[in-house]
C-alpha positions, 0 to 999 in steps of 0.5 A: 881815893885810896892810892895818892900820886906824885911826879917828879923829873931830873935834870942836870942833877936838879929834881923838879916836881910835876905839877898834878893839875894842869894837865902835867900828869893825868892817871885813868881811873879805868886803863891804869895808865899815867901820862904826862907833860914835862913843864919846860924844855930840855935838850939831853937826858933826864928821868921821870919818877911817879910815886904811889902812895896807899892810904895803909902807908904802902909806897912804891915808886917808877922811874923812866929815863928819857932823852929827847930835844923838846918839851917831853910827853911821857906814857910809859909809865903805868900804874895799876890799882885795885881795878879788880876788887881785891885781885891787882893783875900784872901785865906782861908787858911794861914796868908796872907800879902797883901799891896795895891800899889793904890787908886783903889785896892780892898781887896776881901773876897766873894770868902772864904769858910771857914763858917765863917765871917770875923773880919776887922779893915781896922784900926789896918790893920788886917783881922781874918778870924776866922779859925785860920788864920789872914791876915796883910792888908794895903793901902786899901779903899775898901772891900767886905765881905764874904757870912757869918755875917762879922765885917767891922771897916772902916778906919778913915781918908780916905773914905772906902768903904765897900761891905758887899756883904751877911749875917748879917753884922755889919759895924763900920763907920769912920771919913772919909765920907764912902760908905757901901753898905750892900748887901744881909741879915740885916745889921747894920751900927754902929756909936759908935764909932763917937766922936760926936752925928750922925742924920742919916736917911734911908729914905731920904738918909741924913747923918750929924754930927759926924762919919755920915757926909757924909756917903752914906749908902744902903741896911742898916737894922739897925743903932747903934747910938753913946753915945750921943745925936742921931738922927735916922730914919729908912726907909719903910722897916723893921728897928731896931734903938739902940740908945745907950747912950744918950738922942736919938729921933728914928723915924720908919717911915714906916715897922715893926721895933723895938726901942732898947731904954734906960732911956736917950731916949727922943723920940721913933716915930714908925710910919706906921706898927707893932713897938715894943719897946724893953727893956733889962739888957743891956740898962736898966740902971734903971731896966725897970723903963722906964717912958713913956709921961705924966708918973711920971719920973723915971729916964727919960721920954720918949716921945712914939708914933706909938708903937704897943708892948713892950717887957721886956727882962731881967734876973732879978725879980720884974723889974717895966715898968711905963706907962699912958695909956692916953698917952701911946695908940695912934691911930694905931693898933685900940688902942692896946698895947700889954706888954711882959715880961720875965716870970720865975716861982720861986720855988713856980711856980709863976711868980716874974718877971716883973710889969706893973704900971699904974700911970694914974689909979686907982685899981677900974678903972683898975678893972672896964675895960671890962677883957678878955683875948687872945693868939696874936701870940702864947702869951697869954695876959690878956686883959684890955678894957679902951674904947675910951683911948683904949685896954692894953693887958699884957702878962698872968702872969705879975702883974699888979699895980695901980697908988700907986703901989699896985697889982690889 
């Protein structure tokens, strides 16, 4: 008594309405499944469309094209209600329609088998289950994902809460002050989509501005910033911070974690653990022209701390990374910064990819630090000892540059 139903059929451009007695169209109250008679006789294509209606005001609708000679059963549309208490189970195969009828239904996914994640935008009312099949969702505040890597978008307005439930899984967060619980695997909670910048910090539990305010986040690996100017932080477990467009200030705090940073970004902290910064084409706007403290600007200046490696990670050649070693070695790590590189060889089989400039050195200093070199973790690196300003290691086959930016 809680969900109302209504049928249509198109022809020829005209839309006629399936009449809900009669036999025309027939919904089991126990299997969910909707069947139906064409009441006339067509030759050629047409579509049937059922629509649900929720008693809360939910609506959601399924359309099914059909090319057939004669008067037309239709069976392959199915509905399903709340068979299950407040639980609505999907099924792995069909095109389902399912309308929340109150505030506590919970549109469920851990139950698929299908090997594949799920694609859900709680927004535009849909569910691609990327098996060929697409549910039609709506009146729904709650979701729980499959055992596979889903994409959650939470609806905006309303707080959603969302249960990634396992696998690696990317969660949009809305305006509505959300609940997202990333269950099992890395999962990354993403706040492009916030029309305002987000400060977001895992270890303290706080969320303010933007898309964030008020959000309760647990479990989350990862955050995504917005394109403007964020703050974020990472917890003690293992973290990685993208802070998007921006100029963005993202602390580590404890763990291993990595900094996906572009030339807008002021401030990367790693704090305790084994930090790495990683650069890309994607947001190297500038190249790798990433000018760390104290560095010439190129671009922007990015204040550094805490950081153990850096890794260059782009398809192009002849990319330049502009540090000062003075500035760029902290205190953790015994002083150590480790650079790598994306090493192509050309046709000569020499490296033409990426560069490190040292802006605080000259040719003569850097060729008077103590050389070595050594394999960390399965990378060999040249190794350049500045003594109490501490060790550089370059990975074997990046050119390095002086303060003029001649090759040493």
């Amino acid at each position: 008594g809680n969900i109302t139903y209504a049928a249509t059929y198109t022809y020829n451009g005209q839309t006629y309405t399936i009449p809900t007695s009669g036999g025309a169209l027939n919904i089991n109250p126990t299997t969910g499944l909707i069947t139906g008679k064409i009441p006339a006789s067509y030759e050629g294509d047409f579509s049937v469309t059922i629509i649900a209606n929720s008693s809360t005001g939910a609506s959601a609708s399924k359309t099914i094209d059909y090319n057939l000679m004669s008067q037309a059963d239709f069976n392959a549309i199915e509905v399903i209600g709340p068979r299950y208490g407040a639980y609505l189970l999907a099924q792995d195969i069909g095109d389902n329609l399912m309308v929340g009828v109150g505030d506590d239904d919970i549109l469920r996914y851990d139950f698929l088998k299908t090997g594949k994640g799920v694609i859900a935008d709680l927004n535009e009312a849909t569910v691609d289950k990327q098996n060929g099949y697409v549910d039609s969702v709506d009146g729904y505040k709650e979701i729980v994902g499959t055992q596979y890597d889903d994409i959650i978008i939470a609806k905006d307005g309303v707080q959603t809460n969302v249960n990634a439930y396992k696998g690696n899984d990317l969660i949009y967060s809305s305006s509505g002050g959300d609940i997202i619980v990333g269950g099992d695997g890395f999962d990354t909670v993403s706040y492009e989509r916030s029309t305002g910048a987000v400060n977001v910090d895992l270890l303290n539990q706080n969320t303010n501005w933007g898309f964030a305010q008020n959000d309760t986040l647990v479990g989350i690996e990862a955050l995504e910033g917005s394109k403007y100017n964020d703050v974020l932080k990472g917890d003690n477990a293992n973290n990685t911070l993208t802070g998007g467009a921006g100029s963005d200030k993202l602390y580590g705090n404890g763990g291993n974690d990595t900094f996906i940073i572009d030339e807008n970004d002021s401030i990367v902290d790693g704090g305790s653990g084994y930090d790495r910064v990683m650069i890309t084409d994607d947001n190297s706007y500038n190249g790798n022209h990433i000018s760390f403290a104290g560095a010439y600007t190129v671009g922007a200046s990015v204040d550094v701390s805490g950081i153990e490696e850096i890794n260059m990670d782009n398809k192009s050649y002849n990319e330049t990374l502009h540090i000062t070693v003075k500035d760029l070695i902290g205190s953790s790590e015994d002083n150590i910064v480790r650079i790598k590189g994306d090493l192509v060889s050309d046709f000569d089989g020499a490296y033409t990819d990426d560069n490190v400039q040292i802006h605080d050195k000259t040719a003569a200093e850097i060729n008077n630090a103590d050389r070595g070199t050594t394999t960390y973790q399965g990378v060999r690196y040249d190794v350049y000892d500045f003594g109490s300003e501490g060790k550089l290691y370059v990975e074997y086959g990046l050119d390095v540059l002086d303060a003029s930016g001649n090759q040493v």
